[in-house]
C-alpha positions as CSV (number, residue, x, y, z in Angstrom):
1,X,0.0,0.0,0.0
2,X,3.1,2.0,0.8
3,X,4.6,1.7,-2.5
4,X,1.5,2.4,-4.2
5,X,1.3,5.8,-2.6
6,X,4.1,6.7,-3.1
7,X,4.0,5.9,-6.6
8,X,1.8,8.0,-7.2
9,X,3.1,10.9,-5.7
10,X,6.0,10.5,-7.4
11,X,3.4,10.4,-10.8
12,X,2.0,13.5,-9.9
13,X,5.1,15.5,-9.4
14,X,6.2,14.5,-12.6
15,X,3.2,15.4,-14.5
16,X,2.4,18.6,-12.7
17,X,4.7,21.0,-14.6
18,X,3.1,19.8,-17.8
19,X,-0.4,20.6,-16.9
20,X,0.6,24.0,-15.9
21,X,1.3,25.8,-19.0
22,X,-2.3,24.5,-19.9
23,X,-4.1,25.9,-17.2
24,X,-2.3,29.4,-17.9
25,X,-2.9,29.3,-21.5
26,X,-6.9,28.5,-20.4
27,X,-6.5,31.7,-18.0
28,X,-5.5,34.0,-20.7
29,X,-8.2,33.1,-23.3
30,X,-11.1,33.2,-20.7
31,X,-9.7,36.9,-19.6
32,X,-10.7,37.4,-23.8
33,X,-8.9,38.9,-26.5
34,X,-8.5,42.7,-25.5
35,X,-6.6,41.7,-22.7
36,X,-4.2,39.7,-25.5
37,X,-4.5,42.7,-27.9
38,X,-2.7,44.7,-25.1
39,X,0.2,44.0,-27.1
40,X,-0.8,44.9,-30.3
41,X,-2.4,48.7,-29.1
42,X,1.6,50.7,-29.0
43,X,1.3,50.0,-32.8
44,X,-2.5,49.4,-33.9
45,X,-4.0,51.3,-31.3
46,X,-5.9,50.6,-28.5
47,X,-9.3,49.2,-30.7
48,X,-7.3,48.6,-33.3
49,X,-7.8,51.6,-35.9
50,X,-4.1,52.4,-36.4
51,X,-3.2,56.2,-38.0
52,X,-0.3,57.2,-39.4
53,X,0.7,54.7,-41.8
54,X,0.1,51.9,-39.3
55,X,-2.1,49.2,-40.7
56,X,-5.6,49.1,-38.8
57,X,-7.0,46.1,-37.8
58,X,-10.4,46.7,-36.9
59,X,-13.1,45.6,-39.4
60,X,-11.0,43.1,-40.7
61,X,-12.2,39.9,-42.2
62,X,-11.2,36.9,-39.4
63,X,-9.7,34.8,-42.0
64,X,-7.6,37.0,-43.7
65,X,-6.4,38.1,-40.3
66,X,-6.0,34.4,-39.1
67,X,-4.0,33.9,-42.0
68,X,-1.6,36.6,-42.1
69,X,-0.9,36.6,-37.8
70,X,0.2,32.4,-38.7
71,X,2.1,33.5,-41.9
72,X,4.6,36.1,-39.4
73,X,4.5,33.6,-36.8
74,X,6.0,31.4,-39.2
75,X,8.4,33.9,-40.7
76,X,6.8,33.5,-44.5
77,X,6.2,37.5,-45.2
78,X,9.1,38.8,-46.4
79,X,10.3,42.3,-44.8
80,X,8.3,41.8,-41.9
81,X,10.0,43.9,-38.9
82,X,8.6,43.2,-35.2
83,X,5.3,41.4,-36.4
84,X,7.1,37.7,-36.5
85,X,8.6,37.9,-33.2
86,X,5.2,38.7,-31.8
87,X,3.3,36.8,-33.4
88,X,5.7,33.7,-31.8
89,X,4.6,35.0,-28.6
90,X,1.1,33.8,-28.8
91,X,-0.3,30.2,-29.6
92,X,-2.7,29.1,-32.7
93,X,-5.6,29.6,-30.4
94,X,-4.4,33.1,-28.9
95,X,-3.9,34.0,-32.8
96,X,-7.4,33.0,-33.2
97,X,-9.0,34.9,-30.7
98,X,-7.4,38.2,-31.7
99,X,-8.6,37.7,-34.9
100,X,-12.1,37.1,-34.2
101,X,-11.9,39.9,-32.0
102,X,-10.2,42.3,-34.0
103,X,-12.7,41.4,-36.9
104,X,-15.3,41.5,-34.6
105,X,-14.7,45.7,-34.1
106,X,-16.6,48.9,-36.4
107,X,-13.7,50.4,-38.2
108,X,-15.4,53.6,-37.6
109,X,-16.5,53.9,-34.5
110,X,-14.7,55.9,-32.1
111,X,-14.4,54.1,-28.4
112,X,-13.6,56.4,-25.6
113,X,-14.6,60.0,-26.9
114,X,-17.1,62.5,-27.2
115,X,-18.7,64.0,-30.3
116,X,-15.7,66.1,-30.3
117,X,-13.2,63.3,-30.7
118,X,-11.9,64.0,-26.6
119,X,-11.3,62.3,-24.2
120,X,-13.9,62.1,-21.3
């Protein structure tokens, strides 16, 4: 009985650190995408409608989106500057959810201001 026990604590402590990085993956997707797109506001902006030369994201169709975040994750666009090593920073289904959400946003609308375009 002994042995068994110990057995399986032994079992445990060895499979604990590879359930971990699961359970904090799960932790970031059910916080949602704008807390992942944290990241991506510096460039894009905050709801993703970029200015100055900056690509916007908002409005986007998911697939295209989907497609091109995988395509810098795996280094296949040419000239790319920071967007690859980014991109590496988040798994298929993080990628997945920022498209959707991105996609999910009114390229027009204006989050945050008044008629005015300021700042409450």
């Amino acid at each position: 009985m002994k042995r068994h026990f110990i057995t399986l604590v032994a079992l445990a402590i060895l499979i604990w650190p590879a359930l971990a990085p699961a359970a904090d993956e799960a932790q970031v997707l059910s916080q949602g995408a704008p807390a992942l797109a944290e990241s991506c506001a510096a460039c894009h902006g905050p709801d993703g409608r970029a200015q100055a030369g900056i690509p916007p994201l908002a409005g986007n169709p998911e697939a295209v989106m989907r497609a091109q975040l995988l395509a810098f994750r795996n280094d296949e666009i040419p000239g790319a500057t920071v967007m690859p090593r980014l991109a590496r920073g988040f798994s298929e289904e993080e990628l997945k959810a920022l498209a959707a959400w991105f996609a999910g946003l009114d390229p027009e609308e204006e989050s945050g201001s008044d008629s005015n375009g300021e700042q409450p």
